[in-house]
C-alpha positions as CSV (number, residue, x, y, z in Angstrom):
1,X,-63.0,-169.6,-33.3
2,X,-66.0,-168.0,-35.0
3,X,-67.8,-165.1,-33.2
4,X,-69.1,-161.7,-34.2
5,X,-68.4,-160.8,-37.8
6,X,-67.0,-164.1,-38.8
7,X,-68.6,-166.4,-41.4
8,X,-67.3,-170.1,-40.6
9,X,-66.8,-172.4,-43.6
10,X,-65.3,-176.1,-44.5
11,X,-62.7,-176.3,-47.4
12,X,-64.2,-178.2,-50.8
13,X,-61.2,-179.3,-52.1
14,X,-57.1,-178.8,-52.1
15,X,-57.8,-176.3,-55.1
16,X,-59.6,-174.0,-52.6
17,X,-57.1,-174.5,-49.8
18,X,-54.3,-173.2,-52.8
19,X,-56.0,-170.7,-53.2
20,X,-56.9,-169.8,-49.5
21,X,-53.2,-170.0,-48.4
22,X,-51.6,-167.8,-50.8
23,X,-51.1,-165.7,-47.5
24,X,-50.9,-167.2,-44.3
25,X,-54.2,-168.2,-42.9
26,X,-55.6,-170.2,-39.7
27,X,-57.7,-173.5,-39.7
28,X,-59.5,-175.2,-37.8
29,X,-59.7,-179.2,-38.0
30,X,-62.5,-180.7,-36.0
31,X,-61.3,-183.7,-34.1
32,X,-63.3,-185.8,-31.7
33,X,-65.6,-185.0,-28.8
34,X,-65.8,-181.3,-30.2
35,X,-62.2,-180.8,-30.1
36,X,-60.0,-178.6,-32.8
37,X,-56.7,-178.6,-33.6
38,X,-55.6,-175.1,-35.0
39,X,-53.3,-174.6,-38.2
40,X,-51.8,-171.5,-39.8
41,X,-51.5,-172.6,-43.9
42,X,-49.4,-171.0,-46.5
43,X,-49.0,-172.3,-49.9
44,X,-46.1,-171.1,-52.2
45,X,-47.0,-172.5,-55.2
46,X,-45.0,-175.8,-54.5
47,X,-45.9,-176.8,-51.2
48,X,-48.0,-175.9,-48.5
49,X,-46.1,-174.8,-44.9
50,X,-48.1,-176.4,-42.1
51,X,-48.0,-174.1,-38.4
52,X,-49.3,-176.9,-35.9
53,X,-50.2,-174.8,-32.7
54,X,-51.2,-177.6,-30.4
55,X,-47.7,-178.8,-30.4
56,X,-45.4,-175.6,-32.1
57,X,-44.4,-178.0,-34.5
58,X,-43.6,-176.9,-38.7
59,X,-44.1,-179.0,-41.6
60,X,-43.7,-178.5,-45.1
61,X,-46.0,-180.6,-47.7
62,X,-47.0,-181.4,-51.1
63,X,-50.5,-181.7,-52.0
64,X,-50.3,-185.3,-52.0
65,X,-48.3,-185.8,-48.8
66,X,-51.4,-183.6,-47.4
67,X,-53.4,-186.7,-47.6
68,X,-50.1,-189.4,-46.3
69,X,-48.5,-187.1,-43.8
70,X,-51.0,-185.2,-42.3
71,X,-54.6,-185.4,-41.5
72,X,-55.2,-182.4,-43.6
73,X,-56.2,-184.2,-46.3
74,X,-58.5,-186.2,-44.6
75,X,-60.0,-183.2,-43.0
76,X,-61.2,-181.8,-46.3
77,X,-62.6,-185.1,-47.7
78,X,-64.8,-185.1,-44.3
79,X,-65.7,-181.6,-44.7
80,X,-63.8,-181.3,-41.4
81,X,-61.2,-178.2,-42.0
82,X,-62.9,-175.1,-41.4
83,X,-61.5,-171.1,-41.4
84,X,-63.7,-168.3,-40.2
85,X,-63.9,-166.0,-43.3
86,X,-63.8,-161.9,-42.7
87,X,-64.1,-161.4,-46.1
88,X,-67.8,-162.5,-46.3
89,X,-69.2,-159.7,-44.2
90,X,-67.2,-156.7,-46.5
């Protein structure tokens, strides 16, 4: 994660993860013990389609089951899910 020409950020709120995932895009959630567990988030206007890679697994969520089904939720309350933006440096 990170590294040259990469500006690494935390998501503010499920707005900005909206508006993030209107293409696919990877984050990273900060676990314990400096751990991440990498996602790959697309929203589609209804709900947001969750790539787990640590385990292959798919899931499909509304915004609310983001904070009841997932960690995800969680993540962005704690200022814990994090993307390394491109975009910044252009």
């Amino acid at each position: 994660m990170g590294g040259a020409g990469k500006v690494v950020k935390h998501v503010e709120s499920v707005a900005e993860l909206k508006r993030l995932c209107e293409k696919a895009t990877t984050f990273y959630l900060a676990l314990n013990y400096g751990l991440y567990s990498r996602k790959t988030i697309r929203w589609d206007g209804k709900v947001f389609h969750i790539h787990n890679h640590v385990d292959e697994s798919r899931q499909k969520l509304t915004e609310a089951q983001l904070f009841t089904e997932s960690n995800i939720g969680r993540g962005i309350e704690r200022k814990a899910l994090i993307y390394a933006d491109e975009r910044e440096l252009l």
